[in-house]
C-alpha positions in Angstrom: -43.7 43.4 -5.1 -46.4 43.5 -8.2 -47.5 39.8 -8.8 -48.1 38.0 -12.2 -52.0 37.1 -11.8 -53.4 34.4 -14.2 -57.0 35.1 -15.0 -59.7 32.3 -16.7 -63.0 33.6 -17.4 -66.1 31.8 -19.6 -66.0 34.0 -22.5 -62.7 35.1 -23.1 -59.6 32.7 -22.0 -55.9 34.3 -21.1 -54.5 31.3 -22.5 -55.0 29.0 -24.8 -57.1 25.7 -23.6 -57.4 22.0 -24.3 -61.1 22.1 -25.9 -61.6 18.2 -26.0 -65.2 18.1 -28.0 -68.7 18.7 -27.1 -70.3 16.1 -24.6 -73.0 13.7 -26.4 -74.1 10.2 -25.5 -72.0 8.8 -27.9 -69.0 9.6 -25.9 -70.5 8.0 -22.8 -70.8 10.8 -21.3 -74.5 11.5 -20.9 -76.4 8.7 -19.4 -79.8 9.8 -19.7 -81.8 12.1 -22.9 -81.7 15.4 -20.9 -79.4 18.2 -22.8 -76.2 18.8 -21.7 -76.8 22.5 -21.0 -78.9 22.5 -18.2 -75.7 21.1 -15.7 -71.8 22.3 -15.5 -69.5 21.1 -13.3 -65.5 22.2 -13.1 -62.3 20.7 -10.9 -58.9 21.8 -10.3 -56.0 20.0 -8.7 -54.1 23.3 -7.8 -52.0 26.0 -9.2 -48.4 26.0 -11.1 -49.6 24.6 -14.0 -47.1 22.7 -16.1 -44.5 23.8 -18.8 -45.1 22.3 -22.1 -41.5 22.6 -23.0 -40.1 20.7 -20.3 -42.9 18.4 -19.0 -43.2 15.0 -20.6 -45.5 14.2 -22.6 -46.7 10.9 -20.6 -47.3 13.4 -17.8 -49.5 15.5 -19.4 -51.7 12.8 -20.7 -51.7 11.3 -17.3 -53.5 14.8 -16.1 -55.5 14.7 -19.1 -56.7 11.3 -18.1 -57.1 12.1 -14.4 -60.0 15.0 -15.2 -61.9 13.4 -17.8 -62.4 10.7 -15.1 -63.4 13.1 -13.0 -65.6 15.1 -15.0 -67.0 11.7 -15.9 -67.8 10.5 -12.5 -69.5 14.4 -11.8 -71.2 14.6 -15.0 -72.6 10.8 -14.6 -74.5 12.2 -11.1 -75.7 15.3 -12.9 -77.0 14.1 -15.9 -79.0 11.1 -13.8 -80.7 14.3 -12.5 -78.6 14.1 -9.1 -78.0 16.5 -7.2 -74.5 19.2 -6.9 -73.3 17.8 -3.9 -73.6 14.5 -5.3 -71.4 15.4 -8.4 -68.8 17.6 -6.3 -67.9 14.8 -3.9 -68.2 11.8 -6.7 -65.6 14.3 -8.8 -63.2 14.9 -6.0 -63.0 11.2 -5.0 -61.4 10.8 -8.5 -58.9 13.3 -7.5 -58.2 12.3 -4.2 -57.6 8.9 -5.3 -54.8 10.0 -8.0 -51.6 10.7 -6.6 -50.5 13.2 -9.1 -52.9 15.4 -6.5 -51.9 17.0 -2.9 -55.0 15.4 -1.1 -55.4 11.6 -0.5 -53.3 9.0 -2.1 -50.6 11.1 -2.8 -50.9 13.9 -0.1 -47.9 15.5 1.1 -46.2 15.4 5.0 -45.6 17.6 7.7 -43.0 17.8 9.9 -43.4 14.0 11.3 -43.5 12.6 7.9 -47.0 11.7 8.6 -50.2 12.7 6.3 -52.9 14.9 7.7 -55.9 15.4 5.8 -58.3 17.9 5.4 -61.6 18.5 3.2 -65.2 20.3 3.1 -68.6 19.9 1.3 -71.2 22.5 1.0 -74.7 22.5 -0.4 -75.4 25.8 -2.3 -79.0 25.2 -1.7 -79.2 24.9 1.9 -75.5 26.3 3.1 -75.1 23.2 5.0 -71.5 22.4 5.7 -69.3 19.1 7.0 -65.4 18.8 7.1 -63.1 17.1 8.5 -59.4 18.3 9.8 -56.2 16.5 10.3 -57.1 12.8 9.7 -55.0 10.5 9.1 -56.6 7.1 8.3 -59.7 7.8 6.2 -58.7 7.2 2.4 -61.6 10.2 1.1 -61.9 12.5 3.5 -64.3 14.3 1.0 -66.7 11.2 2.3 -66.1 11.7 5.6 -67.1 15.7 5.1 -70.5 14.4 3.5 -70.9 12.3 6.8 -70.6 15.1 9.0 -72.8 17.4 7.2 -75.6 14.7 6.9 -75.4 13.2 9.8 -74.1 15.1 12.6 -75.6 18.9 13.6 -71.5 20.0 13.7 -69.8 21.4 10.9 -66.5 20.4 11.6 -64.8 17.2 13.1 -61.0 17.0 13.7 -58.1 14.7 14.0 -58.7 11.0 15.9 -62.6 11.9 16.6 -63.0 12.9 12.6 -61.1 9.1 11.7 -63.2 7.0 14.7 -66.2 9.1 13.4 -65.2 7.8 9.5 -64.2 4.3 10.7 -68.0 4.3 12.5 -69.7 5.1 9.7 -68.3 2.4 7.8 -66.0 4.6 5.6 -63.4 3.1 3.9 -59.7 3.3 6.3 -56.1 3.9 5.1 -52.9 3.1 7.1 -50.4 5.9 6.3 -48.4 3.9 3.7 -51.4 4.6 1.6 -50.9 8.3 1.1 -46.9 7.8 0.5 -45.6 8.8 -2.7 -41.8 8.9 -3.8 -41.9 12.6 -4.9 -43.9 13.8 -2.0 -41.3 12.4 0.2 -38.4 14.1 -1.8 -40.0 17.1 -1.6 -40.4 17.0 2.7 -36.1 16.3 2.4 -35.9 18.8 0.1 -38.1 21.6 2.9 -36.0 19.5 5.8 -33.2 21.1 3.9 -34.1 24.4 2.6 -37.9 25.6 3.4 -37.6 27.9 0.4 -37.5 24.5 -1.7 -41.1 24.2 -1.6 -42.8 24.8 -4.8 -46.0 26.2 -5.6 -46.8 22.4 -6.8 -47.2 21.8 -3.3 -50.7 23.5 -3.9 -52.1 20.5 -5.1 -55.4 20.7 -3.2 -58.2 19.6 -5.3 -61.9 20.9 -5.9 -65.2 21.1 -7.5 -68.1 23.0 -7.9 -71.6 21.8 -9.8 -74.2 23.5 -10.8 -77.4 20.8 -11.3 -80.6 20.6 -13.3 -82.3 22.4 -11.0 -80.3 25.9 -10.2 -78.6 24.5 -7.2 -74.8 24.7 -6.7 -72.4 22.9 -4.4 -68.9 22.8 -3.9 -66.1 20.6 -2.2 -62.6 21.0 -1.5 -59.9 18.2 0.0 -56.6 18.3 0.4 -53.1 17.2 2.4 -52.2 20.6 3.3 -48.3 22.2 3.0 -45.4 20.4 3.1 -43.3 20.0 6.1 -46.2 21.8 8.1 -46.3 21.8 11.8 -48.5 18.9 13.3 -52.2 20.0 13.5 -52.0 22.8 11.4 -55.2 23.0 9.5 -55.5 25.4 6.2 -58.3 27.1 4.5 -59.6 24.1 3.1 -61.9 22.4 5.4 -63.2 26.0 6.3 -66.7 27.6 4.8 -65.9 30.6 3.6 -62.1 30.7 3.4 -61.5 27.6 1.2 -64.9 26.1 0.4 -67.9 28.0 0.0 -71.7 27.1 -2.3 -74.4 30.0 -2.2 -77.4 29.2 -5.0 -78.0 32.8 -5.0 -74.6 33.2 -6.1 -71.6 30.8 -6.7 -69.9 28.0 -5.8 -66.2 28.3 -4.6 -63.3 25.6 -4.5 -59.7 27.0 -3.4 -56.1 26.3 -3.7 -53.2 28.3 -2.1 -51.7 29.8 0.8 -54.2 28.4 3.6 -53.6 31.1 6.1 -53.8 33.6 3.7 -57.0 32.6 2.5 -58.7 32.2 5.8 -57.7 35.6 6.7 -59.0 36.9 3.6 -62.1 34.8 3.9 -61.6 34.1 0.3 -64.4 32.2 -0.9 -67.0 34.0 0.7 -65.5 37.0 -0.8 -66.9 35.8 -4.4 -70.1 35.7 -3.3 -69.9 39.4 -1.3 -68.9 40.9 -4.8 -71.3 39.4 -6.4 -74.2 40.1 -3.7 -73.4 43.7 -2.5 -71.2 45.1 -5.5 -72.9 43.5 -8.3 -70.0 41.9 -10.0 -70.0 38.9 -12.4 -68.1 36.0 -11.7 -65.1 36.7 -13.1 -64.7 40.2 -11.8 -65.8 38.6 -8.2 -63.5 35.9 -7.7 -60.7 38.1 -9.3 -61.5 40.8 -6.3 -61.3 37.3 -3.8 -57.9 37.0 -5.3 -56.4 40.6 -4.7 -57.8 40.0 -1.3 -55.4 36.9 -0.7 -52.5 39.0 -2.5 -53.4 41.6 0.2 -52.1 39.4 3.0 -49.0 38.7 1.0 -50.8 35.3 -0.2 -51.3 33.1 -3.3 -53.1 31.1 -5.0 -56.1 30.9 -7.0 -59.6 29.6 -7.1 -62.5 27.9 -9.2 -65.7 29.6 -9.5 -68.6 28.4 -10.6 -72.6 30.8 -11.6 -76.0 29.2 -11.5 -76.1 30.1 -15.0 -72.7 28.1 -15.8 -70.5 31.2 -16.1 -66.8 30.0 -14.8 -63.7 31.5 -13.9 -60.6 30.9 -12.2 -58.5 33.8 -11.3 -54.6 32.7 -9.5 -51.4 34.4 -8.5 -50.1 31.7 -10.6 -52.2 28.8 -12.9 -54.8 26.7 -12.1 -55.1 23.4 -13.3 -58.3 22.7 -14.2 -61.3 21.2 -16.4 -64.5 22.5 -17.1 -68.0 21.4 -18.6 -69.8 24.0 -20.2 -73.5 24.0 -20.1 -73.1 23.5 -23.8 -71.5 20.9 -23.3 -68.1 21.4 -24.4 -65.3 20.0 -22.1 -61.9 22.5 -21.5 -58.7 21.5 -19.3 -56.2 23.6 -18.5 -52.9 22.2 -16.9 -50.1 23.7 -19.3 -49.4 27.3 -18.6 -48.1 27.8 -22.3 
């Protein structure tokens, strides 16, 4: 079966985009006198982007609202000269914290009606990794992830060892009514019911990638996985490589889709191998990444992120995303028409 794919590059957009103005201190954006083309930074809170004809309008602006304050709390870190990962987790904290996303408040259940969370970090500059899989009481896992890769020599920390790990650390904890949403919960009856319910909204996972004053890039990835999901199942997310993945050399990689099909693609990674051994721009790499996932009957898409601030982010379907230019101009995407 042929698949629809949605492809967002820098320099020529397949649909049309939000373009909310250039970034100056007069917006409150910038808070220091550096220019606002020596950073970028871009996040997405999955694919199926929404239909202007039948979403309301509230709901739109809430989006809207949700990645300016993410972009905001990225940007802030970048332009005080901070590094990547600083920006990458600062952004997907925003995101995790906003339930119209599938990762923190707002993430959906498995099969026990319980919340399992996953996330990863990764500095470009050192390809140093930390995630955490299947917690269930640590309220930004992207946090926890930082932990791991600052403080521990693992990479990755799961389930009850990954929240006592948090909880040492003095993260901040969650009970499990935290993550609980109304709509989430429909949709686990809705899978009890019918597993072909489940939508491709369900790929809510969010993500950033940065690109600092400085040439390095970083990216970070968190989400609550797939609806209805067996108990410990883990997905591409938390993995280097398959959902997450920061080379300087190269790009910086956040991903959103079919987990399993990603891992076995080793999608993220993928980006940079086009662009390393064939030589391909960003776009033309992380489109490749995405016929791999298609390959393994997945979907899907991704965010992709150049030290030069070139962008792209190829799908099966439509990413939601927004995106900071290193000239400064700010573009969302989360309407598909």
């Amino acid at each position: 079966m042929r698949r629809r794919v949605w492809t967002v590059v820098s320099s020529v957009l397949a649909v049309p985009v939000l373009v909310l103005g250039a970034v100056s201190a007069s917006t409150g954006w910038a808070e220091s006198g550096a220019a606002a083309d020596d950073v970028s930074l871009a996040v997405h809170c999955g694919t199926d982007a929404l239909d202007r004809t039948t979403t309301p309008p509230e709901v739109g602006a809430e989006y809207e609202r949700m990645f300016q304050e993410a972009l905001r709390a990225g940007y802030a870190v970048l332009h005080r000269n901070g590094s990547a990962v600083d920006a990458v987790q600062a952004a997907v904290v925003v995101l995790e914290d906003n339930p119209l996303c599938n990762a923190g408040r707002g993430a959906v259940f498995n099969e026990n009606a319980e919340h399992q969370l996953d996330s990863a970090i990764m500095d470009g500059r050192t390809l140093d990794v930390g995630a955490v899989a299947a917690v269930e009481n640590v309220k930004n896992p992207v946090k926890a992830a930082r932990l791991v890769m600052d403080q521990t020599p693992h990479v990755l920390l799961v389930g009850e060892g990954a929240d006592d790990f948090a909880a040492a650390k003095g993260l901040e904890t969650a009970t499990q009514d935290y993550y609980w949403t109304q709509r989430r919960w429909d949709s686990l009856m809705a899978a009890k019911r019918d597993a072909a319910s489940i939508k491709a909204e369900e790929h809510g996972t969010v993500g950033a990638v940065a690109v600092d004053r400085r040439g390095q890039l970083a990216a970070a990835t968190s989400t609550g996985g797939l609806t209805n999901k067996m108990v410990g199942r883990v997905g591409d997310s938390p993995i280097a490589g398959a959902g997450t993945y920061a080379d300087s050399k190269f790009v910086a990689v956040s991903g959103t889709g079919k987990g399993e099909a990603f891992i076995r693609a080793n999608a993220a990674r993928e980006v940079a191998v086009q662009m390393e051994h064939r030589g391909l721009d960003v776009a033309a790499a992380a489109q490749a990444a995405i016929d791999r996932v298609v390959r393994v009957e997945g979907d899907g898409g991704l965010i992709a992120l150049d030290p030069r601030g070139e962008f792209a982010a190829p799908s099966t379907d439509s990413v939601k995303y927004a995106w900071i230019t290193k000239s400064g101009d700010v573009q969302t995407r989360f309407y598909r028409n």
